[in-house]
N, C-alpha and C positions, 0 to 999 in steps of 0.2 A: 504493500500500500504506500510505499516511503522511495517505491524508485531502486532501493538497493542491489547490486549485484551479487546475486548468491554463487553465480556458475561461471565460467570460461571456460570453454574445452582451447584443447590445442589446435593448430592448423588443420584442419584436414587435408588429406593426399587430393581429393579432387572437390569442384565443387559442392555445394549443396544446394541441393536442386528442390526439398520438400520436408517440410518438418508438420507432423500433426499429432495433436493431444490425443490418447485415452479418453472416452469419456467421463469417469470417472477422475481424472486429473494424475492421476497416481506414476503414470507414464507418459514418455512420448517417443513417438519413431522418427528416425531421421532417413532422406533417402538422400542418395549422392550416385556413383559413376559406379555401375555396375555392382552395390552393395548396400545394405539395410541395414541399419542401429536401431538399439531399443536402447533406449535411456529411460533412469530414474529422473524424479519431478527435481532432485537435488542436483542432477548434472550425467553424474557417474553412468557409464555404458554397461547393461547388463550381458550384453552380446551384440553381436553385430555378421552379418550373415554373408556372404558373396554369392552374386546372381552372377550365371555363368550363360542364362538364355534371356540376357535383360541389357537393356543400357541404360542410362540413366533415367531414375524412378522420378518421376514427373510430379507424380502426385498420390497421397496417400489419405486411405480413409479407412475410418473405423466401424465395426459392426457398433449398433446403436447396445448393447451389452459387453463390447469390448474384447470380448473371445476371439475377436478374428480381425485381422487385418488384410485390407487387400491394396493394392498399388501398380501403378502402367508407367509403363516403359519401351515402347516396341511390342512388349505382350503386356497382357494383363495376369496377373496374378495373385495370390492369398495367403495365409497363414493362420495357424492359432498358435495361444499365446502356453509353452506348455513348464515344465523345471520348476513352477513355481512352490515355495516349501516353506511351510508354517509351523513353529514348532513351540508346545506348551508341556511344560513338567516333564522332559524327558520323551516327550513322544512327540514324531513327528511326521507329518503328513506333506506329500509331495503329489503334485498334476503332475504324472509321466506320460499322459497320452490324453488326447482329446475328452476322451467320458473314461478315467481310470485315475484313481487317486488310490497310494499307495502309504500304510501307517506302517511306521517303524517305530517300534515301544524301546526303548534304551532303559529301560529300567527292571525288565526282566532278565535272568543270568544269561552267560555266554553270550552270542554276539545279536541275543535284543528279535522280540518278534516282527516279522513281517506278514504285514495279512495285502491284499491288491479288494480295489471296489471299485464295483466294474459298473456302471451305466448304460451299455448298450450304444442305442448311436445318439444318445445323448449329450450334449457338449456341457462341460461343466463349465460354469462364467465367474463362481465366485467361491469359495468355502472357509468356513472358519471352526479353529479349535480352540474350546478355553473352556473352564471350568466342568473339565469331564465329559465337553458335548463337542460331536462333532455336527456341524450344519454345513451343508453340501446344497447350493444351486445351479440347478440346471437350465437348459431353456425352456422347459415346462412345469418341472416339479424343484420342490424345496426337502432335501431328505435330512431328518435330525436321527444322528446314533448317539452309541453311550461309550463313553472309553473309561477304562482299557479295553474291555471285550468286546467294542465293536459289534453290541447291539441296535439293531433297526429299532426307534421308537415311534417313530412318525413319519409320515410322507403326506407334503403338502402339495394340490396343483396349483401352477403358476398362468397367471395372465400379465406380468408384470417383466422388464428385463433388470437384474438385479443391480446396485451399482456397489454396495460394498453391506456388507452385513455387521451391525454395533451388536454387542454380548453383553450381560450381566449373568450372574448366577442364578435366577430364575427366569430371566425372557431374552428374549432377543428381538432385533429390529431388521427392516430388510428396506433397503432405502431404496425408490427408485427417481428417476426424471419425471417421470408422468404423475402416477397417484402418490409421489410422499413418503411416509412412514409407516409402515406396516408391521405391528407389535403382536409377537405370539408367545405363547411357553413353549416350553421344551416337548410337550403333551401334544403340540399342536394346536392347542386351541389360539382361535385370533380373540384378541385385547383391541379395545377401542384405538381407533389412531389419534396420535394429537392433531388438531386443530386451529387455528388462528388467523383472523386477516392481515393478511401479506405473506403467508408463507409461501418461499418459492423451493418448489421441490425440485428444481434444476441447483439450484444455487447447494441445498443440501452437501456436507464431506465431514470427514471424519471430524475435522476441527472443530465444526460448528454443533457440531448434537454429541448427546451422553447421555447414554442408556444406565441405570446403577438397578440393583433388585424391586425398588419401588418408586423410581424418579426415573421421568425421562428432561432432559434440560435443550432446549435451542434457541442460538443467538436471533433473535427477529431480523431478517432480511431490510425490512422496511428502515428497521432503526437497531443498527449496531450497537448502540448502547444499553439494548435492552436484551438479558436474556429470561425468555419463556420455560414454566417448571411444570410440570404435569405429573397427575397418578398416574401409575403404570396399570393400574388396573380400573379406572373409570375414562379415563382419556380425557381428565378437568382439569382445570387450571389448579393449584395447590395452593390451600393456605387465604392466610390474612391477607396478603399482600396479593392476591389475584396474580396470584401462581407470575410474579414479575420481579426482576432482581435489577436495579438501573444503576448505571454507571456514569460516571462525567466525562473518558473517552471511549472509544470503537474498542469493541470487544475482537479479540483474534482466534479465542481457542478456551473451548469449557473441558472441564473434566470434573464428573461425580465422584467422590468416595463410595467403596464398592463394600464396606461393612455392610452386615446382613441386622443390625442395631435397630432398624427403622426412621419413619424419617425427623423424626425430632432430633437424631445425629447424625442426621447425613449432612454434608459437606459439599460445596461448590467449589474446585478452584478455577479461575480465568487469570488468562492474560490476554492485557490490551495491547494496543498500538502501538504506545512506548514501552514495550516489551516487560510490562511490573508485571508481577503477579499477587492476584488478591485471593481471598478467601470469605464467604458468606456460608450463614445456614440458608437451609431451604423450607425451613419453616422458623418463623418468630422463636428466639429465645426469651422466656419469661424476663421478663423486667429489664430487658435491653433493647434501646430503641430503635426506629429504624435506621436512623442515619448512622448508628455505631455499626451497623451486621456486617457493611462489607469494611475489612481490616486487607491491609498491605502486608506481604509477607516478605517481600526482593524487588531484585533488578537485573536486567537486562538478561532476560528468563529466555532459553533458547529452546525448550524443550519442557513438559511435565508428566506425570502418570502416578497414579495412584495405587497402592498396593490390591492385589486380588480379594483380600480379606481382610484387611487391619487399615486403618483410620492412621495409615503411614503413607506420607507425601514425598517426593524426590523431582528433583529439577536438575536440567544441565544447564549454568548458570556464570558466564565472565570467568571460563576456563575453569570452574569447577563443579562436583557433584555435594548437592547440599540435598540431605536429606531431615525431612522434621520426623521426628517419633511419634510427635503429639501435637496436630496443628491448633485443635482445638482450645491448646493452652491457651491462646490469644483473648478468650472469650474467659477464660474463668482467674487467669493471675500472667500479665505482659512480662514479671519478670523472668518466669518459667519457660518462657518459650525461647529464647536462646540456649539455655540451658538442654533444652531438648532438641538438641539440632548436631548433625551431624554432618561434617566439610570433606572431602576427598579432593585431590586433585584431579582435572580433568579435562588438561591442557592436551593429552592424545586424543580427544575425542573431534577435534577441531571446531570449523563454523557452524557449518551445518548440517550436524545433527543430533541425531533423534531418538528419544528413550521409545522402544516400543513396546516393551510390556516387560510389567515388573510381580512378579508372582513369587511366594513365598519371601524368601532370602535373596532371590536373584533379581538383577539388571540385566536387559538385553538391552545394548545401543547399538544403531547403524551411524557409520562415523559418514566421515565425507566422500570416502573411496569405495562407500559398497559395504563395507567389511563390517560383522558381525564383533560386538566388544561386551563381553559380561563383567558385570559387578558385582559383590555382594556386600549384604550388610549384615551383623551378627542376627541371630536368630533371638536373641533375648528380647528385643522391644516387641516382635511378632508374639513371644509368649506373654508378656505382661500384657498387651491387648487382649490376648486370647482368656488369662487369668480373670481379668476384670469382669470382661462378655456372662463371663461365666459363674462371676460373685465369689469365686475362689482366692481373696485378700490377701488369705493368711501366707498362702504360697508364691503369693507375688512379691510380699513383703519378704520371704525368705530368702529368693531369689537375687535381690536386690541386693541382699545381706551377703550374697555367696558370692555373684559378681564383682559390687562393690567398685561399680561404673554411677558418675554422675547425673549421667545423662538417664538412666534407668529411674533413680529416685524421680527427677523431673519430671518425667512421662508417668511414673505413677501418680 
């Protein structure tokens, strides 16, 4: 929004004769003299192909779902988009073939299961694995399994082309251009979709919406500085404040706490334009007013993501990884919340990029080159969340005592 240059590639060997976006954003192909790129939105080449019956690719276009690309040059030709490989708690699922997605569990003994799911002449456009489910769409249907055993639980028909699918631990979302937002459980059953005038369901991406087990949140199109809060299970606006969070500049990117607590603790984080990042409830805390809800937590935030389970926050942030244990300190004692904050270096990670999911103990980053960079962080503040959930004090206090880390007290 600021004009900045995130990318330069180097010279290329011939011209470049065609560049065109993914519709979903996520990608783009380049075509030049005899040869086809596929680039990330961050710059970086994920391959690049040589046409040996082609000459230079003139022009290139996308299947309105994204699974295929095709492009002319002397001939006319096509492709689908296949390699692609998603991976959560040790399991991981890869597009090896058109309609075939193949899970490799890494955390069973010896060298890790392999099972293949096969579609038919179905072409798979999009799939997502997280929170023990896998969701698979195709150009008709929506198939939800169960991992690790890769049980069928559902299968949904499609009249929609899918553009990226948002997860929580009990629903999920399936976003498209045309109808919007489309909210089901794992069961299958569909959930009311959110609502609201202005919503542009072109404009929809991952930045802009956040699915959590009982909030869905998205930035208003109309007006950036407004983001929109919704039951996941009535499709209303939430709360006192008609389900609205406002800010004084352009919102860039929300993210829900994915604690299963309810919503009187769930948690919003955003960053705006000038890259801060804040923090609001999403329902009124008792006897704090409105103009106090939304607090400042940083600066010049390059990245954020929310723990799977625990009301733990992490940023890539002015060449470092800052992690809070406990954002909510802000709201109950400000002197606490430093205290409860945890710095890494993370000057390897460079400009641009991106925490993409942070589950248990683990960080997964994509840095600037492509290249996959994990993190972790001790497993103690996941347990003292876990302790508290569960009313169990005495052995959180214990804990704290056997550690005999700072930061632990704090977050207690």
């Amino acid at each position: 929004s600021c004009g900045v240059r995130l990318y330069q590639s180097e010279a290329n060997n011939y011209v470049i004769t065609s560049v065109s976006w993914r519709p979903n954003g996520t990608l783009f192909a380049v075509g030049s003299y005899k040869s086809i790129r596929l680039c990330d939105r961050r710059g970086w080449t994920y391959s690049q192909e040589q046409l040996m019956h082609c000459s230079s690719v003139l022009s290139l276009s996308w299947s309105p779902d994204g699974s295929h690309i095709a492009w002319g040059g002397g001939l006319l030709m096509s492709a689908c988009l296949v390699d692609r490989v998603i991976e959560w708690n040790g399991i991981t699922a890869k597009l090896v073939e058109e309609g075939k997605i193949t899970i490799l569990d890494n955390n069973t003994d010896g060298l890790g299961g392999i099972e293949d799911i096969e579609f038919g002449r179905e072409t798979i456009v999009e799939f997502s694995i997280a929170y023990s489910r896998l969701v698979v769409c195709t150009t008709r249907q929506c198939h939800i399994y169960s991992l690790p055993n890769i049980q069928a639980l559902s299968v949904l028909d499609l009249d929609i082309s899918v553009n990226f699918i948002a997860t929580s631990a009990n629903f999920f979302a399936l976003v498209d251009k045309v109808k919007g937002i489309l909210v089901y459980s794992y069961d299958g059953r569909q959930l009311p979709s959110p609502r609201f005038q202005g919503l542009r369901a072109d404009l929809i991406s991952r930045d802009n919406i956040s699915i959590s087990p009982d909030t869905v949140a998205i930035i208003d199109h109309a007006d950036k500085k407004t983001i929109r809060l919704f039951d996941v299970a009535t499709g209303r606006p939430i709360g006192e404040w008609m389900g609205k969070i406002k800010h004084d500049t352009n919102i860039t990117k929300i993210a829900l706490s994915q604690s299963i607590d309810g919503q009187h603790m769930r948690r919003l984080a955003f960053v705006d334009e000038k890259k801060e990042l804040h923090i609001s409830p999403v329902v009124p805390i008792s006897g704090l007013k409105k103009q106090f809800a939304v607090q400042r937590m940083g600066a010049q935030i390059d990245s954020i993501a929310w723990n799977d389970k625990s009301d733990i926050l992490t940023a890539i942030t002015d060449s470092r990884m800052v992690t809070w244990l406990h954002p909510n300190s802000l709201y109950v004692d400000k002197d606490l919340f430093p205290l409860s904050t945890e710095t890494k270096d993370g000057s390897a990670y460079g400009k641009c990029s991106e925490i993409l999911s942070f589950n248990g103990s683990k960080i997964t980053v994509i840095v600037d080159n492509g290249a996959l960079v994990t993190s972790h962080i001790s497993q103690y503040p996941i347990l003292i969340h876990d302790f508290v959930s569960t009313n169990r004090w005495t052995e959180a206090v214990q804990m704290c005592r056997f550690v005999k880390k700072p930061q632990l007290w704090a977050t207690l």
